[in-house]
C-alpha positions in Angstrom: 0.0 0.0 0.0 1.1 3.6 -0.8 2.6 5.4 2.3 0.5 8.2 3.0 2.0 11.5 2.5 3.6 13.2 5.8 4.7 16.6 6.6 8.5 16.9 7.4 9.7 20.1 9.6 9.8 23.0 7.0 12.9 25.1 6.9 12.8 28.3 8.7 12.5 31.0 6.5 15.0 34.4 6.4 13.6 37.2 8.4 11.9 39.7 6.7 13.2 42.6 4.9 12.7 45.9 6.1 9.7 48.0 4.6 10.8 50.5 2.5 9.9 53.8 1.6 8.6 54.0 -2.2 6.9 57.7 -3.3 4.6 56.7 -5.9 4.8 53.1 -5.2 1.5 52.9 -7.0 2.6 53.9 -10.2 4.6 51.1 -10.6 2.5 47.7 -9.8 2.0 47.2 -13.5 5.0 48.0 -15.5 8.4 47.3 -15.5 10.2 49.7 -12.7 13.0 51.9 -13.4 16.2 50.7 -11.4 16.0 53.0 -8.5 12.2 51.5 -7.5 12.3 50.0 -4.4 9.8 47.1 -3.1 7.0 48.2 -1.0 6.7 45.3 1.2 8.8 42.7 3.0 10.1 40.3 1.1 13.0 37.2 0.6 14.8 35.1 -1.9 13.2 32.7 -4.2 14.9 30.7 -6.8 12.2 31.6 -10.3 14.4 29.8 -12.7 17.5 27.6 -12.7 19.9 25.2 -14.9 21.5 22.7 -13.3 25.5 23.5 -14.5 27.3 20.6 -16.7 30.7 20.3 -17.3 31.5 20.9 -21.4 33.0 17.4 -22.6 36.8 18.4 -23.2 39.5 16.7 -25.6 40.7 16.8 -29.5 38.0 14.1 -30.0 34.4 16.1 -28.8 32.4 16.5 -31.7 31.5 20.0 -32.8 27.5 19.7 -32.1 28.7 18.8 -28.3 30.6 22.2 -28.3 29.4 25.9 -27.1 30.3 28.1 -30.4 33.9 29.6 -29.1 33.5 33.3 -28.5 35.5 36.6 -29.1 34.6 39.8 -28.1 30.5 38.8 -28.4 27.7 39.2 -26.5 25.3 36.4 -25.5 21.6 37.1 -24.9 19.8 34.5 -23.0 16.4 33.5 -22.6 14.4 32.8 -19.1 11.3 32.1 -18.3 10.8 33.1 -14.8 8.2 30.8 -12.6 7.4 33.1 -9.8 6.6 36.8 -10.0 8.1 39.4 -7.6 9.7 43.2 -7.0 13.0 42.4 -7.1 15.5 40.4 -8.8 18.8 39.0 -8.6 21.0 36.9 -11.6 23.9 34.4 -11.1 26.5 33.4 -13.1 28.4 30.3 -12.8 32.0 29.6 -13.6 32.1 26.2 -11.9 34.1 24.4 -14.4 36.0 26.8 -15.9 40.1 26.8 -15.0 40.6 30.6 -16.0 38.9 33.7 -14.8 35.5 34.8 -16.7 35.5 38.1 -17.7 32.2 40.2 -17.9 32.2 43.9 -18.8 28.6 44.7 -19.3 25.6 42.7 -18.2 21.6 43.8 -18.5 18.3 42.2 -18.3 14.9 43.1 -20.4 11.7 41.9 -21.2 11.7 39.7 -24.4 9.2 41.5 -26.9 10.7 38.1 -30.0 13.3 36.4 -30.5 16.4 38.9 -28.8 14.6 42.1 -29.4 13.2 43.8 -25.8 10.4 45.4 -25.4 10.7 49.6 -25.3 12.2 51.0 -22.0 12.3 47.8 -20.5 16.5 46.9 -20.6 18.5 47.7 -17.2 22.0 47.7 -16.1 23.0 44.6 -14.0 25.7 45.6 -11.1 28.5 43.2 -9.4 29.4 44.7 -5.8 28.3 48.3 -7.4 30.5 47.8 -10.8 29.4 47.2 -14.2 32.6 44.4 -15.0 33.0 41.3 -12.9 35.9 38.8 -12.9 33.9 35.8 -12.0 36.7 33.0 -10.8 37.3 29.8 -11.7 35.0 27.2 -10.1 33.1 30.1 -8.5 29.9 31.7 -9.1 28.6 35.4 -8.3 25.3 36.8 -7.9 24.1 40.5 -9.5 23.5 42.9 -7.2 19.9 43.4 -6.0 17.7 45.4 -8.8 14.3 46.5 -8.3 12.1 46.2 -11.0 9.0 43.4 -11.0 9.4 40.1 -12.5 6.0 37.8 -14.1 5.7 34.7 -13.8 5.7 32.9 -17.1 7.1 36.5 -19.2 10.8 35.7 -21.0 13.3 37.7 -20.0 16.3 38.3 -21.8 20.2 38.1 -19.8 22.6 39.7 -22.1 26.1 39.7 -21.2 29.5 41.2 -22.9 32.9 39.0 -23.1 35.5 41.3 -24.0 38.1 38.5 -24.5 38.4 35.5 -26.5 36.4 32.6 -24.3 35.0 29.2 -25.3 32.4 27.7 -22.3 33.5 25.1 -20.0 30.0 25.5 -18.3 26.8 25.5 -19.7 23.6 23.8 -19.7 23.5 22.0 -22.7 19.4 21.0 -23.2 18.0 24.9 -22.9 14.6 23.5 -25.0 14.7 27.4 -26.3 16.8 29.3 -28.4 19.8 31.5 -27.0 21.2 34.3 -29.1 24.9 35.1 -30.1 26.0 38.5 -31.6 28.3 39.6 -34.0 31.4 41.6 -32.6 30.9 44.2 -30.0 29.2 44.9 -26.9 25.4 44.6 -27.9 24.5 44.2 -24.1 22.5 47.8 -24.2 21.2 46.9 -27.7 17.0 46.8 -27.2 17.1 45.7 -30.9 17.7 41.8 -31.9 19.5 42.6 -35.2 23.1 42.3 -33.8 22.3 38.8 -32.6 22.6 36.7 -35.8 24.0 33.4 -34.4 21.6 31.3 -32.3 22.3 28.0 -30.3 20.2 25.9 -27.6 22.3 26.1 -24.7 22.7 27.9 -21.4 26.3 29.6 -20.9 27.3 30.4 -17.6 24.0 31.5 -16.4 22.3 29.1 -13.8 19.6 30.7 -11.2 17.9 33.8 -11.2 15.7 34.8 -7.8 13.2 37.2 -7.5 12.1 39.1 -4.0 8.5 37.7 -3.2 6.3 37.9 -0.2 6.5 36.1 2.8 4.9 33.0 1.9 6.3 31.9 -1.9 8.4 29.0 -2.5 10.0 26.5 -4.7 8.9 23.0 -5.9 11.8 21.6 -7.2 11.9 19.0 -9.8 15.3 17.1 -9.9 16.2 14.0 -12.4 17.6 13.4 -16.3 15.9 14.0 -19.3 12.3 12.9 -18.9 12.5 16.3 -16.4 14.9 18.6 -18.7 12.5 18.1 -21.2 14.2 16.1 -24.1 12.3 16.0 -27.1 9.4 18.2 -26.3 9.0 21.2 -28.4 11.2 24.3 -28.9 10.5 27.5 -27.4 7.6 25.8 -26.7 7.6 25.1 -22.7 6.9 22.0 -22.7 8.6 19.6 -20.1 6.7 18.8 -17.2 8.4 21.4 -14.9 7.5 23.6 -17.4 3.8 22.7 -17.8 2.7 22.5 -14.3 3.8 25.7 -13.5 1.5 27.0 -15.8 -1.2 25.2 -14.7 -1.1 26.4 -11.1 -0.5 29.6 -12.4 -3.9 29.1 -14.7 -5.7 28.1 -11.7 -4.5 31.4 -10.1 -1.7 29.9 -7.7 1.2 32.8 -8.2 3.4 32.0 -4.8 4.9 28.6 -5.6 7.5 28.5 -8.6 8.3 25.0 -10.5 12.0 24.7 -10.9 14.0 22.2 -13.1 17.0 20.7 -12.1 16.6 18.1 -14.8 20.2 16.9 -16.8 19.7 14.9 -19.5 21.3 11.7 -19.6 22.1 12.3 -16.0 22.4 8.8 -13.7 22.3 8.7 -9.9 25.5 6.6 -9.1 27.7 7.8 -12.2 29.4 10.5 -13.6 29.8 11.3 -17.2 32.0 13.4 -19.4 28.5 14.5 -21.8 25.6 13.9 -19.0 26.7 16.1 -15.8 28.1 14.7 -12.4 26.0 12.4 -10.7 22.7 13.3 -9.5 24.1 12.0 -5.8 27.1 14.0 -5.8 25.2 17.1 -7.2 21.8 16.9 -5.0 23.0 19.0 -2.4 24.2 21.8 -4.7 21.0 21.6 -7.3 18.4 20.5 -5.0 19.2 22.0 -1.8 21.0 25.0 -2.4 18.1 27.2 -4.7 16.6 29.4 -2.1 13.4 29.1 -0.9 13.0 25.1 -2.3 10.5 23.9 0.0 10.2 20.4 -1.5 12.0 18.0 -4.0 10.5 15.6 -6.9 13.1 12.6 -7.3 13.1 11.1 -10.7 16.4 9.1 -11.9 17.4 5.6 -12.1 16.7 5.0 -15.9 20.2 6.1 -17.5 21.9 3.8 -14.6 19.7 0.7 -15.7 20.1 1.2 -19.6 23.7 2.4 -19.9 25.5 -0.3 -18.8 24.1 -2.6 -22.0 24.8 0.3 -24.2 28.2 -0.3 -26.5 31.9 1.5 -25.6 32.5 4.1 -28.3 36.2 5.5 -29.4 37.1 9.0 -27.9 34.1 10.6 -26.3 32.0 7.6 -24.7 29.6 9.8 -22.9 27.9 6.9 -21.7 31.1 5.6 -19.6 30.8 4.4 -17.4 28.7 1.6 -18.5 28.5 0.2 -14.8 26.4 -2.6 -14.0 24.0 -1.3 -11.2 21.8 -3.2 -9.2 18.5 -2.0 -7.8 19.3 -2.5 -3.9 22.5 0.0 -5.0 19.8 2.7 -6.4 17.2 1.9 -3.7 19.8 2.9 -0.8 21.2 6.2 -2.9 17.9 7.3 -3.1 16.9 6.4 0.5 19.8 8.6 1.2 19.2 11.8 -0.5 15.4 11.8 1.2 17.7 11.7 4.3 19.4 14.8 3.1 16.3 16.7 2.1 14.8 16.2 5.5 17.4 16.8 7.6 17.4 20.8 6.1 13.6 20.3 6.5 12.3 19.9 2.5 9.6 17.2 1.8 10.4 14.8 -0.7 8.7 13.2 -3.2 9.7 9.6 -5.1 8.3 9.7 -8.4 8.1 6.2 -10.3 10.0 5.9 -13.8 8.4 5.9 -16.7 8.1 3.2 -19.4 11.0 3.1 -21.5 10.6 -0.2 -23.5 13.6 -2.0 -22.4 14.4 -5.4 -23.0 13.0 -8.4 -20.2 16.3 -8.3 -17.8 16.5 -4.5 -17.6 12.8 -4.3 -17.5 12.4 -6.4 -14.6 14.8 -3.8 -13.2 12.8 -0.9 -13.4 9.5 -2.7 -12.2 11.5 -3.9 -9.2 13.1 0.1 -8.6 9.1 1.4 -8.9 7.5 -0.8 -6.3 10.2 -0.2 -4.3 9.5 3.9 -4.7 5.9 3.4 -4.7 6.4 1.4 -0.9 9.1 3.5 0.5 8.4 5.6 3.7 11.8 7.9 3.3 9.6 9.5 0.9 6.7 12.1 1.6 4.7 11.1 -1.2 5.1 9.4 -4.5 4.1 10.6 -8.0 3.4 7.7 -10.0 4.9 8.8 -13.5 5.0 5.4 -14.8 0.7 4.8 -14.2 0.6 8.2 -15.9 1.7 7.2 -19.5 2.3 3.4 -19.4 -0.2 1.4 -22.2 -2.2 -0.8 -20.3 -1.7 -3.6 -22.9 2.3 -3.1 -23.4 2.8 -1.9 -19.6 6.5 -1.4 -20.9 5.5 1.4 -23.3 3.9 4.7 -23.0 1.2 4.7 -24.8 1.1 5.6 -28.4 -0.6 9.3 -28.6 1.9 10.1 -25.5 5.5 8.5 -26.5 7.7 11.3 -28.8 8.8 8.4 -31.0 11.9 7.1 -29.1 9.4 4.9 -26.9 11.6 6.6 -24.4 10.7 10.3 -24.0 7.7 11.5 -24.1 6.0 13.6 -26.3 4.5 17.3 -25.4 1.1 15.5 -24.5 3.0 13.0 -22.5 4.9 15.5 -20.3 1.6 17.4 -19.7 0.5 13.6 -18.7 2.6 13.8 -16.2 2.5 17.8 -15.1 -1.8 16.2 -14.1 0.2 13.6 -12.0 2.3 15.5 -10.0 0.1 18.6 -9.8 -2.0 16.8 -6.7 1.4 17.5 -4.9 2.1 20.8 -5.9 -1.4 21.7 -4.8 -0.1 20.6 -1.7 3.0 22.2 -1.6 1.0 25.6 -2.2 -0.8 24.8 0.6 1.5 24.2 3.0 3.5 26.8 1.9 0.9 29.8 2.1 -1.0 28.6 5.4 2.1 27.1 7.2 0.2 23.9 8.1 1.8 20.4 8.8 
């Protein structure tokens, strides 16, 4: 029988913010504030968007379409979708896995009107520790100053920032699911055209979080697996992973305080590293799932890559599937087990979420069957989502069904991720619950 759901201890939340005085604080609720607005009520940090950082697969032998475009005195212009609204917002940059210095000279934020161009008046300086440069160091990351100005929920927003040097990326996210933008030579940052940005590519650089201020009372839902969470296959520019979708929904059902994030790396395992796919999801769950401010709870979704990968074959040079490591299900079963231990001991709920139908072959099959009972039994977990139920065809239980597979018979399609945004929304129903009226 399925545990029922319990309430771990949440984590205290920062103190307040002091009010602050705002002279005609009224004539800016509806429009994007000039830079020297100030929020007129308390407020604290909430992750609205986030990338989970990769490392970019090195050596003479990485293929050009598993390469960030190298970069000389450009400007990069990159698109978020924000999924919490607030007063005030904050970016960070990421330079986890580079070995030399990151050099920044301007950086600005705007709202998208299409593709890179920004809607009028909306484009504003971003500041590091008052300056407009920042030397970001290696295997660091900084955060923008504070900037008051209101963020939407579900409106694009466009990060645009100037490398004055010759750079190539050692960190990105590689599956953005939405088109970046690359200009020509020349510090475009301040440019609130899109006509300088003729080069386009599908990949984060650098950037990894941006928060917004919110009232007391907003939080984070954070969704954290491989590529059945980043989204593979679903549409571009579309938002269309499951994050993706039921963040919309609450937000169509007029829930604005609890933001869907996606930690989601695709091809990521939970035991294994891998030169193409991301550290392991054990060795990165504290930094990606526990780390984003104001995560209140965590959806668990891995175990498929470490199943599959060990049966798939070596490859010369980049083998991004190396290790190809025999796992058993008591290894996963404990690993997971382990990381609910970690979520509640900094007072997150966690949720296990079955894994969906990926029509393996009989031994690897059994595998996965064996891993979801074990998830949908488990009482480390808060709750489960039952992903596999939501798209499994009850006549070929190891498929998804027809109408909701992509065409791999391993991701799903846009209908099958929204499948599975129905499934989990029960618990982020909850979540918004909990969060807004403080009850166990």
């Amino acid at each position: 029988m399925r545990p029922t759901m319990q309430a771990s201890p949440q984590r205290p939340s920062s103190p307040p913010r002091a009010r602050l005085a705002l002279a005609g604080a009224l004539l800016g609720m509806l429009a994007w504030l000039p830079a020297a607005a100030a929020a007129a009520a308390p407020s604290t940090w909430v992750s609205a968007w986030m990338a989970a950082p990769q490392r970019v697969p090195q050596g003479p032998g990485v293929p050009a379409y598993r390469r960030p475009p190298p970069l000389r005195q450009q400007t990069l212009r990159e698109i978020v979708v924000p999924q919490l609204s607030g007063e005030r917002l904050r970016v960070r940059i990421s330079n986890r896995y580079g070995d030399r210095p990151l050099r920044i000279d301007a950086a600005t934020v705007g709202l998208v009107a299409h593709d890179a161009a920004l809607r009028a008046n909306s484009l504003h300086v971003l500041r590091f520790d008052g300056h407009a440069q920042v030397l970001v160091a290696p295997h660091r990351a900084v955060w923008s100053d504070p900037l008051d100005a209101p963020v939407r929920a579900g409106r694009a927003l466009a990060i645009s920032l100037y490398l004055p040097q010759a750079v190539v990326a050692s960190t990105w996210h590689v599956l953005a699911g939405q088109v970046q933008f690359v200009s020509v030579r020349g510090d475009h940052a301040a440019d609130p055209g899109g006509g300088a940005y003729a080069q386009r590519m599908t990949s984060w650089l650098w950037l990894d979080r941006l928060d917004v201020g919110s009232a007391a009372g907003a939080g984070a839902l954070l969704a954290i697996g491989d590529s059945i969470t980043d989204g593979m296959r679903s549409t571009l520019n579309a938002r269309r992973s499951w994050p993706q979708q039921l963040g919309a929904r609450l937000r169509a059902d007029g829930i604005e305080h609890l933001a869907v994030l996606d930690a989601g790396i695709s091809g990521n395992r939970l035991l294994s590293d891998s030169a193409c796919w991301g550290d392991s999801l054990e060795s990165r769950f504290a930094r990606d799932a526990l780390q984003p401010d104001g995560v209140r709870a965590v959806v668990l979704l891995i175990g498929i890559n470490d199943i599959d990968f060990a049966a798939t074959p070596p490859r010369q040079g980049l083998d991004c599937d190396a290790p190809h490591r025999l796992v058993h299900v008591a290894q996963l079963e404990r690993a997971l087990a382990r990381l609910a231990g970690l979520a509640h001991a900094r007072g997150l709920r966690v949720y296990g979420a079955t894994l969906t139908p990926a029509d393996l072959p009989p031994s690897r099959e059994s595998q996965r069957l064996r891993l979801n009972a074990w998830i949908r039994a488990c009482r480390d977990f808060d709750g489960v989502i039952d992903f596999d139920a939501a798209l499994r065809d009850p006549r070929q239980p190891s498929r998804m069904l027809a109408r909701l597979d992509s065409g791999d018979h391993l991701h799903p399609s846009d209908a099958g991720y929204a499948a599975m945004a129905a499934a989990a929304l029960p618990v982020a129903l909850r979540e918004a619950r909990l969060g807004s009226s403080r009850q166990p």
